[in-house]
C-alpha distance (Angstrom), angle and dihedral (degrees) to the residues before:
residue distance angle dihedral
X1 . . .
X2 3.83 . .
X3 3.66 115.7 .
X4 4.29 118.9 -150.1
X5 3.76 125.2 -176.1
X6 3.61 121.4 -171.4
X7 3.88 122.5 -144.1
X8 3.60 133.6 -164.7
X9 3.67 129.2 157.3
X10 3.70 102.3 -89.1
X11 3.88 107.9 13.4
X12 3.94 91.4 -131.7
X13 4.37 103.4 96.2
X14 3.76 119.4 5.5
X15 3.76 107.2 33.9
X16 3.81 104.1 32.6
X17 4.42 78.6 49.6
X18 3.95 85.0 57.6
X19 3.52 96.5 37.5
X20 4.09 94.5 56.2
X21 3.53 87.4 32.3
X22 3.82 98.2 63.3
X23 3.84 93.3 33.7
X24 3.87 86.1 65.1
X25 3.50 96.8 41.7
X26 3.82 85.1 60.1
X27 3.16 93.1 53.5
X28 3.35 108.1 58.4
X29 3.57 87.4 49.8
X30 3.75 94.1 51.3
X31 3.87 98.6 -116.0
X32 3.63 104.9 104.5
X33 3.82 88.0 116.3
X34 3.45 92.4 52.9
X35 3.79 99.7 61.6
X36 3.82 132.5 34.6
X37 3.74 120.3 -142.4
X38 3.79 131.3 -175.9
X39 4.00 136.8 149.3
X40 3.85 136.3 -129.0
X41 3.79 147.2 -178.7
X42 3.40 132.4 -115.6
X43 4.00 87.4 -161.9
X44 3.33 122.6 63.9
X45 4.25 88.8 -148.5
X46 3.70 96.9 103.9
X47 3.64 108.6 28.6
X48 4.04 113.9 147.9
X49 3.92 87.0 14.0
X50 4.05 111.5 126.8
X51 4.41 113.8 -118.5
X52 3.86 123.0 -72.7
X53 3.87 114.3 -70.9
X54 4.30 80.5 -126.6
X55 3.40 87.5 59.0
X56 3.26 99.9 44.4
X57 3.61 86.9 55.2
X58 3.41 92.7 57.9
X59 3.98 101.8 43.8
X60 3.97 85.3 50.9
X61 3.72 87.0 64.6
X62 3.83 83.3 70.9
X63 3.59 98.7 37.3
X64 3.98 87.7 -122.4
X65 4.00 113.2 162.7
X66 3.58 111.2 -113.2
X67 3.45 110.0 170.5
X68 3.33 111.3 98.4
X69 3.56 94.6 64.0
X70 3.36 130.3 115.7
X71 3.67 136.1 173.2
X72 3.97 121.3 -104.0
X73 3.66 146.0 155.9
X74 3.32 127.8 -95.8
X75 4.46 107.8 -115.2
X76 4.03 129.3 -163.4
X77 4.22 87.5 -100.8
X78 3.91 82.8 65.7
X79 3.41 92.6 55.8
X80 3.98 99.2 54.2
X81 3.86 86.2 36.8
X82 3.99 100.7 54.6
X83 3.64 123.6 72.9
X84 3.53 93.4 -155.7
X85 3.87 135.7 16.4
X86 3.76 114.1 -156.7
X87 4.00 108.1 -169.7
X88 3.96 115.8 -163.4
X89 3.99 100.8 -126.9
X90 3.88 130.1 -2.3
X91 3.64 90.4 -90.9
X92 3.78 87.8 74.0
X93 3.76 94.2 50.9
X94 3.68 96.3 51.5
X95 4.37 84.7 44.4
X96 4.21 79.2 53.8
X97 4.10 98.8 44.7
X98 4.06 81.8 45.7
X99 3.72 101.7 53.0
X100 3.72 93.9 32.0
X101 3.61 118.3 11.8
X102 3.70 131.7 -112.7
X103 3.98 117.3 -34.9
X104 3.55 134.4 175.8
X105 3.59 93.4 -134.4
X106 4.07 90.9 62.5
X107 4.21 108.8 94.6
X108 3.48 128.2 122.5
X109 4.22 128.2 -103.6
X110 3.54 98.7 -109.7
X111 4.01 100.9 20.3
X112 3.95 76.6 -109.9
X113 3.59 130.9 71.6
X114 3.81 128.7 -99.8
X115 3.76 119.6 -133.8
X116 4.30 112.6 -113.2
X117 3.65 102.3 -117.5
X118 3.99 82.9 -151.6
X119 4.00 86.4 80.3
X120 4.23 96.2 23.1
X121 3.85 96.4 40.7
X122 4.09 84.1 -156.5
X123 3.82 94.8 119.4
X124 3.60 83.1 160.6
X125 3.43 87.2 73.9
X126 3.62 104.3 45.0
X127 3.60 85.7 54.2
X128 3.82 90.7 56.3
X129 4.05 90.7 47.7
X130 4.16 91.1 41.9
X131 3.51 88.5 52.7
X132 3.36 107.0 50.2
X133 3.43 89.2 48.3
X134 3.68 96.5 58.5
X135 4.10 93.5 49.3
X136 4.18 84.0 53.2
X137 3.98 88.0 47.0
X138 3.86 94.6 47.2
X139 3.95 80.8 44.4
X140 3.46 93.8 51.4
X141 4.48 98.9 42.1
X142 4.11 78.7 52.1
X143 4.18 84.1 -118.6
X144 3.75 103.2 -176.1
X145 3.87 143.2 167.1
């Protein structure tokens, strides 16, 4: 089983959005028990708070179940668990080198960042960038039906 957490700065838009994202993905192509996906903070600003309403908005275009989820922060235990850490911009990987060194599991989704719709508002297009990024990672982990 390979194991992926997410991380963005608050848990709240960009990395609960990949998170339910790639769970539905796997889904659909029956593979959801193969791989185990979660998402974490680097920030410790929103922790117990529920996801974005903007990404909400745009998990509710899939009918994916949400509610459950509730900000936290990423720990060391995550680390050692996780096979691979995917953080949303470079911001987050230098937040990950700081609290726990560097790790070949830290890179980015898109080997570029993706904007935080917190400051853009354009969820829209963090959606667009998020998703992309998950067809190149199934791509890339050879994920098939």
């Amino acid at each position: 089983m390979i194991r992926i957490l997410f991380v963005c700065h608050g848990n709240i838009c960009r990395s609960p959005m990949a998170e339910y994202l790639l769970k539905y993905k796997l889904k659909k192509l029956n593979k959801d028990n193969d791989i185990e996906v979660a998402s974490a903070a680097t920030s410790r600003e929103e922790i117990g708070n529920s996801i974005h309403y903007g990404t909400k908005k745009i998990l509710d275009r899939f009918n994916i179940d949400y509610s459950k989820k509730r900000a936290r922060q990423i720990t060391k235990e995550d680390v050692t668990y996780y096979d691979l850490i995917i953080g949303m911009d470079k911001y987050n990987i230098n937040n990950l080198v700081r609290m726990f060194g560097n790790n070949t599991k830290f890179r980015l989704l898109n080997d570029k960042d993706i904007a935080d719709p917190w400051y853009t508002l354009d969820f829209e297009t963090t959606y667009k960038e998020i998703d992309k990024g998950l067809d190149n990672l199934i791509k890339e982990l050879e994920i098939k039906n």
